[in-house]
ZAMARGU-4260 file (C-alpha; in steps of 0.2 Angstrom, whole numbers, plus 5000, padded with zeros to 4 digits):
<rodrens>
0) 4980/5033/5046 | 4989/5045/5037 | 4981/5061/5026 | 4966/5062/5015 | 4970/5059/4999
5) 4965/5046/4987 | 4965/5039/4966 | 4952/5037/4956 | 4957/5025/4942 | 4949/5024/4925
10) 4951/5016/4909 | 4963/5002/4917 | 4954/4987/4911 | 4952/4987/4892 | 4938/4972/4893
15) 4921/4971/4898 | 4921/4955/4910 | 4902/4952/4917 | 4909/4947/4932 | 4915/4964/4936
20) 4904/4974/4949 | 4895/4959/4955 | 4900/4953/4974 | 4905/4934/4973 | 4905/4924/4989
25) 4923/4922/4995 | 4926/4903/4999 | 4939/4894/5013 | 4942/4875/5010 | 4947/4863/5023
30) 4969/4860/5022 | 4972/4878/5013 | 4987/4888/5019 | 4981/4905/5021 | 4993/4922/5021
35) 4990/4939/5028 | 4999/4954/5026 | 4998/4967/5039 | 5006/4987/5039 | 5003/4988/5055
40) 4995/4977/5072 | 4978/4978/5070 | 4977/4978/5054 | 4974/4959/5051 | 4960/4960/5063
45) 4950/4975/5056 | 4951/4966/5037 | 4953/4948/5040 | 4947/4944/5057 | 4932/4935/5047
50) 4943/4926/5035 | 4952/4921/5052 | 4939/4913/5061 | 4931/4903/5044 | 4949/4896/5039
55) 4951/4889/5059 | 4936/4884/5058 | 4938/4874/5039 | 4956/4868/5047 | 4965/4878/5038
60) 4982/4885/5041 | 4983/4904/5045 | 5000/4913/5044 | 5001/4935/5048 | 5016/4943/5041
65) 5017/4960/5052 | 5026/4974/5039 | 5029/4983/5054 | 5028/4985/5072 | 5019/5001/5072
70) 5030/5011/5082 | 5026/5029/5075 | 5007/5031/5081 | 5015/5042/5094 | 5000/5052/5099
75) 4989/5039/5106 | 5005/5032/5115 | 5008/5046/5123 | 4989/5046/5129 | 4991/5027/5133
80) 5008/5030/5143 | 5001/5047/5151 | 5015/5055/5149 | 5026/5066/5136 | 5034/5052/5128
85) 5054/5060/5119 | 5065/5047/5120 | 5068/5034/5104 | 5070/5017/5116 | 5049/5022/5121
90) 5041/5020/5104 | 5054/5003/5102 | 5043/4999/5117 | 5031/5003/5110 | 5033/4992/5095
95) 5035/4978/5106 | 5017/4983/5115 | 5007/4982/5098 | 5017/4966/5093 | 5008/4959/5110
100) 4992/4965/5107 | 4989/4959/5090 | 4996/4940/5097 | 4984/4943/5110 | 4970/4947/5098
105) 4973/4934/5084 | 4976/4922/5096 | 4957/4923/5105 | 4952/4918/5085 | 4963/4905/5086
110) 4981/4908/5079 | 4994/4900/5086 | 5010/4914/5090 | 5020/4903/5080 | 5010/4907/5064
115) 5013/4926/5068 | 5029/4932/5058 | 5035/4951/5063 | 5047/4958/5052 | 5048/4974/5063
120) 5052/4988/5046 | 5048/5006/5051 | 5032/5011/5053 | 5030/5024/5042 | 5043/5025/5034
125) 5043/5010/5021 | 5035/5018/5005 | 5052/5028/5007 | 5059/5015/5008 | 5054/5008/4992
130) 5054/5023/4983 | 5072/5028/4988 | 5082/5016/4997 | 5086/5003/4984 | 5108/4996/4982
135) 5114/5013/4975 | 5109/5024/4990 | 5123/5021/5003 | 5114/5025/5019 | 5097/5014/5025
140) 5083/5024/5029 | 5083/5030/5047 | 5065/5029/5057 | 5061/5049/5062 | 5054/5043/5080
145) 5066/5028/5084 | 5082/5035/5076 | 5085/5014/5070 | 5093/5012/5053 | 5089/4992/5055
150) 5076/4982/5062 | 5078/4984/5082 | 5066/4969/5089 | 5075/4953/5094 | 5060/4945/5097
155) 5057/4948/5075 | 5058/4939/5060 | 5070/4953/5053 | 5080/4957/5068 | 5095/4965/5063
160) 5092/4968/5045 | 5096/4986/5039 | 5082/4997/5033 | 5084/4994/5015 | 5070/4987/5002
165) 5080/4972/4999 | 5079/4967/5015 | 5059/4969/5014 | 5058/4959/4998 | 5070/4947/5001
170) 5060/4943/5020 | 5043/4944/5010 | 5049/4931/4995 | 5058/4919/5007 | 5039/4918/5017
175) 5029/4917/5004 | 5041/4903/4997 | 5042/4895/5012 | 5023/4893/5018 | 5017/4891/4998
180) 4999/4898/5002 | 4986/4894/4992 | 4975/4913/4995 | 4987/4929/4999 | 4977/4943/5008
185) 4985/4963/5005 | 4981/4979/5009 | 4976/4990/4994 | 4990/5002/4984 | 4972/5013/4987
190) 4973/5013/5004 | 4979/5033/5012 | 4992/5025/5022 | 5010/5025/5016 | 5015/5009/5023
195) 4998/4999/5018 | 5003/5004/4999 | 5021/5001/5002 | 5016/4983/5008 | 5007/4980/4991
200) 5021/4984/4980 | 5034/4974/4987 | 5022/4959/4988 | 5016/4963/4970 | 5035/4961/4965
205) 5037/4944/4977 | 5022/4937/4967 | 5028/4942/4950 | 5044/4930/4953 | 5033/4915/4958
210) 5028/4902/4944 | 5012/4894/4953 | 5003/4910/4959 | 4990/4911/4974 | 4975/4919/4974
215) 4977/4937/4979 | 4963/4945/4990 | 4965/4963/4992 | 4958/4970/5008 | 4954/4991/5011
220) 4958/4997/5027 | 4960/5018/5026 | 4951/5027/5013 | 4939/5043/5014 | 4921/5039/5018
225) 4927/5020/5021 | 4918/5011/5031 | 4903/5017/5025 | 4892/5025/5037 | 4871/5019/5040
230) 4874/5001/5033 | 4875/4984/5040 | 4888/4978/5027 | 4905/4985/5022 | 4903/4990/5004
235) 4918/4996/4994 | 4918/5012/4988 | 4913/5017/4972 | 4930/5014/4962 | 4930/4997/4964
240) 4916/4994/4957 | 4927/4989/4940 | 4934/4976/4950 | 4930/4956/4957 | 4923/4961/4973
245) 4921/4945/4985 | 4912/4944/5001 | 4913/4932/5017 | 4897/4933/5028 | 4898/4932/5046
250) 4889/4925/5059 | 4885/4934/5076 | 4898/4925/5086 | 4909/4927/5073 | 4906/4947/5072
255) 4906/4947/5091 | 4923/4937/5090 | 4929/4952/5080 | 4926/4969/5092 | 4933/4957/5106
260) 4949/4956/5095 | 4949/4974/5092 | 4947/4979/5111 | 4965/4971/5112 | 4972/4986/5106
265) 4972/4997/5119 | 4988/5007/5115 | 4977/5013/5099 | 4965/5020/5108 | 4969/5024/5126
270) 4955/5034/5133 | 4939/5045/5129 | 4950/5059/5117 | 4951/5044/5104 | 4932/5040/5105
275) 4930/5044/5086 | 4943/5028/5079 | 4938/5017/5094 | 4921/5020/5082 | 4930/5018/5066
280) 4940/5002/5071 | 4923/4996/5078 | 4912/5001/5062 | 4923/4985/5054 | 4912/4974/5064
285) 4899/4971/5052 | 4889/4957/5046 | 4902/4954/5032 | 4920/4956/5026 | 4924/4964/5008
290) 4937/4963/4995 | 4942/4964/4977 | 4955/4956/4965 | 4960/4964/4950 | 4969/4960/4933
295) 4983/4964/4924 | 4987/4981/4918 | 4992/4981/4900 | 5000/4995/4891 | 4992/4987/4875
300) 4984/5004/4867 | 4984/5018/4881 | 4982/5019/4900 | 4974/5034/4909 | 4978/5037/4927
305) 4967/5049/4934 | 4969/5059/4949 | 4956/5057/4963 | 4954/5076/4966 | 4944/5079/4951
310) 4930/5070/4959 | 4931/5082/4973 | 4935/5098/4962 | 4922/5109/4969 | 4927/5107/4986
315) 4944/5108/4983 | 4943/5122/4972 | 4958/5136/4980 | 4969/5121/4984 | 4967/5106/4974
320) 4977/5103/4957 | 4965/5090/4948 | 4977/5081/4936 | 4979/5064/4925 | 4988/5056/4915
325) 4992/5045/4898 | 5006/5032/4894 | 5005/5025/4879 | 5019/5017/4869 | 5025/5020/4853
330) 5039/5009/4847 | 5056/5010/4858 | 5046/5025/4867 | 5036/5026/4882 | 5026/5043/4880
335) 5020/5053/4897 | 5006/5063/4896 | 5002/5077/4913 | 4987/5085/4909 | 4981/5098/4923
340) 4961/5104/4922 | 4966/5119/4925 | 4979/5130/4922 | 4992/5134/4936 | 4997/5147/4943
345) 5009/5144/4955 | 5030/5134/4957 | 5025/5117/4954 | 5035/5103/4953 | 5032/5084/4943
350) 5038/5069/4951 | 5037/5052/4940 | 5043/5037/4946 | 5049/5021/4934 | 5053/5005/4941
355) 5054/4990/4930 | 5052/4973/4931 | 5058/4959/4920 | 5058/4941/4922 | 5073/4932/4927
360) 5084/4950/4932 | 5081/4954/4951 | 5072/4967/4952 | 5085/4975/4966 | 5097/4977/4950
365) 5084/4984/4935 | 5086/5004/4937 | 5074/5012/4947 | 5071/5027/4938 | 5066/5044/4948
370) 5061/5060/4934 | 5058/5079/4945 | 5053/5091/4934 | 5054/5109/4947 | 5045/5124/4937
375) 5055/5137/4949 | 5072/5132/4941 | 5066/5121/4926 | 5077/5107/4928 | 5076/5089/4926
380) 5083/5079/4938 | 5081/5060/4941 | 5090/5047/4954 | 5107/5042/4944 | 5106/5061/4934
385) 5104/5049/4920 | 5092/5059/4911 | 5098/5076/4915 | 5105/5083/4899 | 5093/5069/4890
390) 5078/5071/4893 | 5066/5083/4882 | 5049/5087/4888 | 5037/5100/4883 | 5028/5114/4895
395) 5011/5121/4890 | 4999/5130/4900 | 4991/5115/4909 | 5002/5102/4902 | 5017/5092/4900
400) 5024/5079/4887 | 5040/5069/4888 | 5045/5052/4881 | 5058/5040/4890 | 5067/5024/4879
405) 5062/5007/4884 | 5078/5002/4882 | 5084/5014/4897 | 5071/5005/4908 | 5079/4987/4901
410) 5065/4981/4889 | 5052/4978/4904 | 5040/4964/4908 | 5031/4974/4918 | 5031/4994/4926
415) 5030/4999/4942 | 5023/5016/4940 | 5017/5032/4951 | 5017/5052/4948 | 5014/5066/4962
420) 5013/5083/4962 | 5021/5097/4973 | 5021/5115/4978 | 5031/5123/4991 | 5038/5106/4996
425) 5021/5099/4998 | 5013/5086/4989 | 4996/5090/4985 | 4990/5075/4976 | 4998/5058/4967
430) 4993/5042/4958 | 4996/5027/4970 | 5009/5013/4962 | 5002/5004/4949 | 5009/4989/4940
435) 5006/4989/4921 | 5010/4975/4911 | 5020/4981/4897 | 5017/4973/4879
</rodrens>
């Protein structure tokens, strides 16, 4: 529940497919083994509470996978708590509240607490865990509000393990191996909230090791202008109109079901002050449940990643930095292209992140490669000062061009790939993670 912004994506599928645009009924059968990712409790209700009620129903088996226990919405706790709320042993208690809630809430659609798997990672906190605390940082992450550097619920999947994004992937690998769904439902790398597009990444590399792959649902919880207002149905923005988009129709008990679920959560939304996301959470219960799958990327000819706030530039006119950007490959090279619309005027600084994937290395040990480029010192730093002295790149009035060798990323499979930019320390605008298939 995190910030504003959001990507627009173009030019990422490089084939016209019919099927894209047009909403296809998602279907349950009877026996499946069905896995939900959640960031947060709460989550899996306000996407999946649908997708729930029909696998019970079919006899299907439903798992939940909790990323985290949501111990850093601090506000509403504080109202829900009426009290000023300091000390790092409350919001743990708080964790353990919200793990109740959401085993009270999927439990009245019919999962058993035995199907409910809490791993108990820090809320808000695990996209920085993925972008920076791989093997060669030598301290785990440290959560701002609980002050834990490992995962601090006994009652958890995780208990014990240190903050760390092997611990994550290596948890989510082992579940997903363990249970063998047949259809996996995620949260979007679109989605505003850091810890919903951390969640996507490191399932996206779990499923990348897996030979017989399930179906991969994506589900959008936070995301400007979402749910849409004045509409009987959840729509997808826009933007995904280039994707599979399925649908799962609900029924009125089944809708009813669904706000029941979500009154559970009564540490989100304590008393009148929250009246306006009681009516978001409550504007999910609609006739129908929406999500998309997508295809690979691949880096076959050239890959624009556009940035979101061009679709906005009017509005956003004395404080936006509209921007996008091209890879293409040429040879042994991988060639960056950031191209701003309009020329700036102020310390900028370029962060590029490159972390590859290649089949049959763990991904733990392929270099996870972190380019700053800062205009107020012109310097080039990265994660292991690897490219310091290396790396060349070109400056012009509303670009910047460098190249990087695909050798130093290990000849990938695949690239895990993002960019933001910043000014004064403060990150104006970014492309969420995208995984390209590299050919």
């Amino acid at each position: 529940m995190n910030g504003y912004f959001k990507i627009v994506l173009f030019g990422l599928l490089l084939y016209v497919n019919l099927s894209y645009g047009s909403i296809n009924n998602l279907l349950i059968d009877g026996g499946e083994k069905i896995l939900i990712f959640a960031p947060h409790p709460d989550d899996e209700v306000l996407g999946c509470a649908g997708v729930i009620q029909k696998a019970i129903k079919s006899n299907a088996n439903v798992y939940i996978v909790y990323l985290t226990n949501g111990d850093h919405n601090q506000i509403p706790y504080r109202f829900y708590e009426k009290k000023l709320v300091l000390k790092p042993s409350a919001y743990i208690e708080l964790g353990e509240i919200r793990r109740k809630e959401s085993t009270k809430a999927t439990g009245m659609l019919g999962i058993p607490s035995k199907n409910l798997i809490f791993l108990g990672y820090p809320d808000f906190g695990t996209l920085k865990i993925w972008e920076n605390y791989w093997k060669n940082n030598e301290k785990p992450f440290m959560s701002f509000l609980t002050r834990a550097t490992k995962v601090p619920y006994k009652e958890n999947y995780s208990f014990g393990k240190p903050y760390i994004s092997e611990s994550i992937l290596g948890d989510i690998k082992q579940i997903i191996n363990d249970i063998r769904p047949s259809k996996i439902f995620i949260t979007s790398n679109y989605d505003t909230n850091v810890d919903h597009r951390a969640l996507y990444n490191f399932v996206r590399v779990a499923l990348l090791d897996m030979e017989n792959k399930p179906d991969v649902f994506i589900y959008l919880v936070h995301f400007k202008g979402h749910p849409q207002k004045n509409s009987q149905e959840l729509l997808l923005p826009d933007i995904f109109s280039n994707f599979y988009l399925y649908k799962l129709s609900l029924e009125d008990n089944e809708i009813q079901n669904k706000m029941t679920a979500i009154q559970c959560f009564k540490s989100q939304v304590p008393d009148e002050f929250f009246i306006s996301k009681k009516h978001w959470m409550f504007s999910f219960t609609r006739g129908n449940e929406i999500f998309y799958k997508e295809d690979d990327i691949s880096l076959e000819r050239e890959i624009k990643l556009e940035s979101e706030r061009e679709a906005e530039f009017e509005s956003y006119i004395n404080k936006s930095y509209p921007f996008y950007i091209l890879l293409t490959k040429s040879g042994e090279f991988l060639n960056i292209e950031f191209i701003h619309r309009k020329r700036i005027l102020v310390p900028t600084g370029y962060i590029f992140y490159f972390f590859p994937y290649k089949y049959g290395i763990e991904f733990s040990k392929m270099p996870k490669n972190i380019i700053n480029l800062t205009k107020e010192k012109e310097v080039v730093t990265s994660e292991d000062n690897k490219y310091v002295q290396e790396l060349k790149y070109e400056r012009l009035k509303n670009k910047i061009s460098f190249r990087i060798k695909l050798s130093d990323l290990n000849y990938p499979d695949y690239l895990f790939f993002s960019s933001s930019i910043k000014t004064g320390g403060i990150t104006y605008d970014f492309i969420p993670w995208e995984v390209i298939k590299i050919k």
